[in-house]
C-alpha positions as a Markdown table, in Angstrom:
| # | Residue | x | y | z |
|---|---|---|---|---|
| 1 | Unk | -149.8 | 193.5 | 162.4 |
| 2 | Unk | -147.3 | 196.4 | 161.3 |
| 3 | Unk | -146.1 | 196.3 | 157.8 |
| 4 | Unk | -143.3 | 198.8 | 158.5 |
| 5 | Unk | -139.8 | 197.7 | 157.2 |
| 6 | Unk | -136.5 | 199.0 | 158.1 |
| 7 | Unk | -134.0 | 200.8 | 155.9 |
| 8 | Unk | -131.9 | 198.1 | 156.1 |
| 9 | Unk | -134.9 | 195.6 | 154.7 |
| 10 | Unk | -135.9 | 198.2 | 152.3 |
| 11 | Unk | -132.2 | 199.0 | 151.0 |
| 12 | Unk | -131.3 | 194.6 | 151.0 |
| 13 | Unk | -135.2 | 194.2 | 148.5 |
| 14 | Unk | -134.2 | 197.3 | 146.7 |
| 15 | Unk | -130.8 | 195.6 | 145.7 |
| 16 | Unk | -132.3 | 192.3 | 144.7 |
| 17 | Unk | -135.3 | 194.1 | 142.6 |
| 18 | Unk | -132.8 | 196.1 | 141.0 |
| 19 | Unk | -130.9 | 193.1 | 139.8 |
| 20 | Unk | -133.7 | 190.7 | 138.7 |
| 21 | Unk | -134.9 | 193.8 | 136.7 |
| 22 | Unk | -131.5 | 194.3 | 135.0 |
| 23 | Unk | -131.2 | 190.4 | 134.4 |
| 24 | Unk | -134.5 | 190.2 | 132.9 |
| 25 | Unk | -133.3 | 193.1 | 130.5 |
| 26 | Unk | -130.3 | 191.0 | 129.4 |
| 27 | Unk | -132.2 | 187.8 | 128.5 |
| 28 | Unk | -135.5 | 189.2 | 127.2 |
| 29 | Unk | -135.7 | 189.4 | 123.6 |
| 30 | Unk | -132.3 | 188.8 | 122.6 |
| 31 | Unk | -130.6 | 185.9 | 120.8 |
| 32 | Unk | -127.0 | 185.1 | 121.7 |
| 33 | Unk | -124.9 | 185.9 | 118.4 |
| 34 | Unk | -121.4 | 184.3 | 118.7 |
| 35 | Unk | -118.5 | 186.4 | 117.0 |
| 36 | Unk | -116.6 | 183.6 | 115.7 |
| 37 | Unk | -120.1 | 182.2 | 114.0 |
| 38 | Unk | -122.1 | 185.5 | 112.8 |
| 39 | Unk | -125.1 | 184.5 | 111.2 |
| 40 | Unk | -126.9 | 186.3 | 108.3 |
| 41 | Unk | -131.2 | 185.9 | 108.5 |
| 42 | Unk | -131.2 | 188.2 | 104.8 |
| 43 | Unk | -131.0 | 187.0 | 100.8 |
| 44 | Unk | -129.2 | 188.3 | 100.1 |
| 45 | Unk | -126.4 | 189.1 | 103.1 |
| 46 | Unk | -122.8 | 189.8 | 103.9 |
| 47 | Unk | -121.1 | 188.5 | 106.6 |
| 48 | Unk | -117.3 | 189.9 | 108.1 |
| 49 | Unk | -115.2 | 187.4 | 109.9 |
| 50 | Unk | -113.1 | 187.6 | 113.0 |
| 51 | Unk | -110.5 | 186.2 | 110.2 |
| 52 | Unk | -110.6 | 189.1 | 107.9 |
| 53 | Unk | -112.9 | 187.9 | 105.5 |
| 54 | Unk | -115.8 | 188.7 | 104.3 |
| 55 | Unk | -118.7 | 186.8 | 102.5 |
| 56 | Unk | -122.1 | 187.3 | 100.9 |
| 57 | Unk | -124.6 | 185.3 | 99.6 |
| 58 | Unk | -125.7 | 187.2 | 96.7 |
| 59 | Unk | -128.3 | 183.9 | 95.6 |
| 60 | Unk | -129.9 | 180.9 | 96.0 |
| 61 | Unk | -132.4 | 179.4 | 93.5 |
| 62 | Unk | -133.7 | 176.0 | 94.7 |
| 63 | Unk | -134.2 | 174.1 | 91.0 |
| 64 | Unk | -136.7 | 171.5 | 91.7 |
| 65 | Unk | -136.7 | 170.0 | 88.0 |
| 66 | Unk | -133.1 | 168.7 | 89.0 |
| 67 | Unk | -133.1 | 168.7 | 92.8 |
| 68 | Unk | -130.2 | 171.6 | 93.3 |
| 69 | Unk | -130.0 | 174.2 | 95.0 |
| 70 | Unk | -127.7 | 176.5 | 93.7 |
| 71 | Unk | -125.6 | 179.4 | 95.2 |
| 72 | Unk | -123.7 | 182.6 | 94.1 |
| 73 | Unk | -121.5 | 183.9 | 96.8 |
| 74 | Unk | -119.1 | 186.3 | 96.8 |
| 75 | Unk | -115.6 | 186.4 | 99.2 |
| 76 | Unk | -112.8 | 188.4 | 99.3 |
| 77 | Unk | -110.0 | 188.3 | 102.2 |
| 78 | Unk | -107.5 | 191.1 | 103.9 |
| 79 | Unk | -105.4 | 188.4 | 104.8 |
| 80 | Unk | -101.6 | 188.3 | 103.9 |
| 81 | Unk | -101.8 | 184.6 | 103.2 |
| 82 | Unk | -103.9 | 183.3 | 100.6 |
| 83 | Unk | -106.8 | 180.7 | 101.6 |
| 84 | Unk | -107.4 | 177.8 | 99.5 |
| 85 | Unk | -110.6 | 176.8 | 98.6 |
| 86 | Unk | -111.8 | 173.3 | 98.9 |
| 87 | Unk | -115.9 | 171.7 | 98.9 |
| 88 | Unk | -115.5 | 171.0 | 102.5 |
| 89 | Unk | -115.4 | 174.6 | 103.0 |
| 90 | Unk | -119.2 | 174.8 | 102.8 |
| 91 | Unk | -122.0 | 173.0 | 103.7 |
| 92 | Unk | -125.5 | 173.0 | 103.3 |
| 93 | Unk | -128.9 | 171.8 | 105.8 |
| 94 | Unk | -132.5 | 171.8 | 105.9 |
| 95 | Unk | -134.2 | 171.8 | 109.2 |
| 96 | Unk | -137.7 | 171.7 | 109.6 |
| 97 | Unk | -139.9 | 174.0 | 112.2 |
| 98 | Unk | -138.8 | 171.8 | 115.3 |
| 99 | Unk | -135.4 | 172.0 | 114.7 |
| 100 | Unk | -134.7 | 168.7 | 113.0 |
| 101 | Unk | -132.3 | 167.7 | 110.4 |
| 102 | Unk | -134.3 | 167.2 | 106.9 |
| 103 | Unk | -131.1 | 167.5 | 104.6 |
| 104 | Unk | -127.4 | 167.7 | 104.9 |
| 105 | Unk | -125.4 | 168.1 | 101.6 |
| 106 | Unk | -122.9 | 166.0 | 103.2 |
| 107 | Unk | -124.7 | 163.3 | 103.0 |
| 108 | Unk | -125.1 | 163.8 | 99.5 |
| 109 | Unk | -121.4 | 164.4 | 98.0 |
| 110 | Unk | -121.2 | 167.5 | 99.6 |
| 111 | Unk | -121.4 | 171.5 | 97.8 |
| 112 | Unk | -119.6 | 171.0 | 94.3 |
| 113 | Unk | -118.0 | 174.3 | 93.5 |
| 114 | Unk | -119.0 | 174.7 | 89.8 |
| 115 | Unk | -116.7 | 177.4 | 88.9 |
| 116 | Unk | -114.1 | 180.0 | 89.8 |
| 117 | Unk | -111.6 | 182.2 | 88.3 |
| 118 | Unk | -109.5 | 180.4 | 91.3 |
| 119 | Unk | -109.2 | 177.8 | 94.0 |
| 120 | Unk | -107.6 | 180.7 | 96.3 |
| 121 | Unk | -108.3 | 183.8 | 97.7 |
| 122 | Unk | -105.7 | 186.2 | 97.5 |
| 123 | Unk | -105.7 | 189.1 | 100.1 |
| 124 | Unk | -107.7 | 192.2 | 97.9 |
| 125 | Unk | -109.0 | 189.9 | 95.3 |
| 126 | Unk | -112.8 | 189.2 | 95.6 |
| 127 | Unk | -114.2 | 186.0 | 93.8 |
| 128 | Unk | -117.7 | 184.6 | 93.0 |
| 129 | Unk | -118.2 | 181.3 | 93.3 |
| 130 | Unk | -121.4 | 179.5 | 91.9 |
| 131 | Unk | -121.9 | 176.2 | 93.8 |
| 132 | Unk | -124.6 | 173.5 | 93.8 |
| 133 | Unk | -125.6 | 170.7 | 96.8 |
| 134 | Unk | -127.3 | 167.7 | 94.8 |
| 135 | Unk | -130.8 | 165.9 | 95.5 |
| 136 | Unk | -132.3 | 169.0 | 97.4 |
| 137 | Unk | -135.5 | 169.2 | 98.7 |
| 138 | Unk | -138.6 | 171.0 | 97.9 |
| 139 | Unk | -138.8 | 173.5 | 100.7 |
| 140 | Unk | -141.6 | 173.4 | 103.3 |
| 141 | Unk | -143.4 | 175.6 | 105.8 |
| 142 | Unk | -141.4 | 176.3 | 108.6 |
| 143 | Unk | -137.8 | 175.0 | 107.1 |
| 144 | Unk | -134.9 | 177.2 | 107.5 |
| 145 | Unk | -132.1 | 176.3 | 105.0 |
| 146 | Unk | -128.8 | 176.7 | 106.6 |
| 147 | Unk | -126.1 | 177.6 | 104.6 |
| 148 | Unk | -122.3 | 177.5 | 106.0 |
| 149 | Unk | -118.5 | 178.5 | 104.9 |
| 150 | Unk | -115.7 | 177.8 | 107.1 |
| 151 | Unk | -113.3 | 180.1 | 105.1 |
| 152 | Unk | -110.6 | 178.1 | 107.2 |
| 153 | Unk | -111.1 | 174.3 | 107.6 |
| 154 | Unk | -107.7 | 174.4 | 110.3 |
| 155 | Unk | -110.0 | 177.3 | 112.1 |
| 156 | Unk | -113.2 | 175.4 | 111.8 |
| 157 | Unk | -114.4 | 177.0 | 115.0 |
| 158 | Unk | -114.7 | 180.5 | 113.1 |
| 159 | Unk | -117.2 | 179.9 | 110.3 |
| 160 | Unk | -119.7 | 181.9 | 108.4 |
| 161 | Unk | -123.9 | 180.9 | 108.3 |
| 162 | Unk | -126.5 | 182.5 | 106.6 |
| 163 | Unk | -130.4 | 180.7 | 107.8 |
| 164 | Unk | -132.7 | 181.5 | 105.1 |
| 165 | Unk | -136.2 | 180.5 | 106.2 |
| 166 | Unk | -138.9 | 179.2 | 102.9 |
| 167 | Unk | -140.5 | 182.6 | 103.4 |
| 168 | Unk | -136.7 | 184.9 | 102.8 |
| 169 | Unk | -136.5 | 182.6 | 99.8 |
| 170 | Unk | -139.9 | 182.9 | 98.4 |
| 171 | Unk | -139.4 | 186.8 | 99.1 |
| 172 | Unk | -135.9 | 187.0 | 97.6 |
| 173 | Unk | -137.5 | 184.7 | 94.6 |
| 174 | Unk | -140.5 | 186.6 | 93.9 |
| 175 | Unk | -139.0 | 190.0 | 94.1 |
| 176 | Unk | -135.7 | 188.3 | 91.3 |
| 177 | Unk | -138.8 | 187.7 | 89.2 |
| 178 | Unk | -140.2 | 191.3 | 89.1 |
| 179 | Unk | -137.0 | 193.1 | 88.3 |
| 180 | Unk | -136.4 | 190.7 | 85.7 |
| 181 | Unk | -140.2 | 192.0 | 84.2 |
């Protein structure tokens, strides 16, 4: 039995080594980050937009006396035209560590924005906004709390998420309470 190959047999395995290695490169270790929908994994984070805006969620204090969860954001826009502000503009889930729905603020009136200088953005103008989603969970091991603005509701394909997973929060909380000290 010879177990000689011929250039042309070691040239045509080269080639299809070659690209399995590079496809495995490409897929290993990565996750697929859409630029219409950048996510944020930080407490707090700032995202920028495809749309010229740009967003960050400075807090989030889960209140478990009164079931709210309660966010500080910040946004300010480059755009020439002005974008109104509206609740439906942001949304709020809990999934557990399987992936499944355990809260939608939808569900539950929606995020109420609780104030702000304005209901629009001007272009150069940041805002903070302080909004609340109502009967909130307590936050268990493995849930990620998803936390979404579409600064656009006619461009809802571009939108903004930040996943905060119970231990970013815990974190975020515990090291809010030292600096306080």
């Amino acid at each position: 039995m010879s177990y000689t190959f011929s250039r042309r047999a070691f040239l045509k395995y080269s080639a299809a080594t070659a690209v399995a290695v590079a496809g495995a490169s490409l897929l290993g270790g990565c996750e697929y980050q859409d630029p219409k929908n950048p996510v944020c994994k930080t407490l707090p984070g700032a995202i920028k937009s495809d749309l010229q805006v740009i967003a960050g969620l400075k807090s989030m204090k889960i209140e478990s006396n009164s079931n709210t969860c309660r966010l500080e954001v910040d946004i300010e826009s480059a755009r020439a035209n002005p974008i109104r502000l509206t609740t439906d503009c942001f949304s709020i889930a809990v999934k557990d560590s399987e992936g499944k729905s355990r809260y939608f603020s939808m569900n539950y009136g929606g995020v109420q924005i609780l104030n702000a200088e304005n209901l629009r953005i001007e272009q150069k103008k940041p805002i903070t906004l302080h909004l609340a989603a109502a009967n909130f969970p307590e936050l268990q091991d493995g849930d990620t709390v998803l936390f979404q603005y579409i600064p656009i509701r006619d461009n809802s394909e571009y939108s903004m998420i930040w996943e905060i997973t119970k231990e970013v929060y815990e974190e975020f909380i515990a090291n809010q309470s030292t600096s306080k000290n």
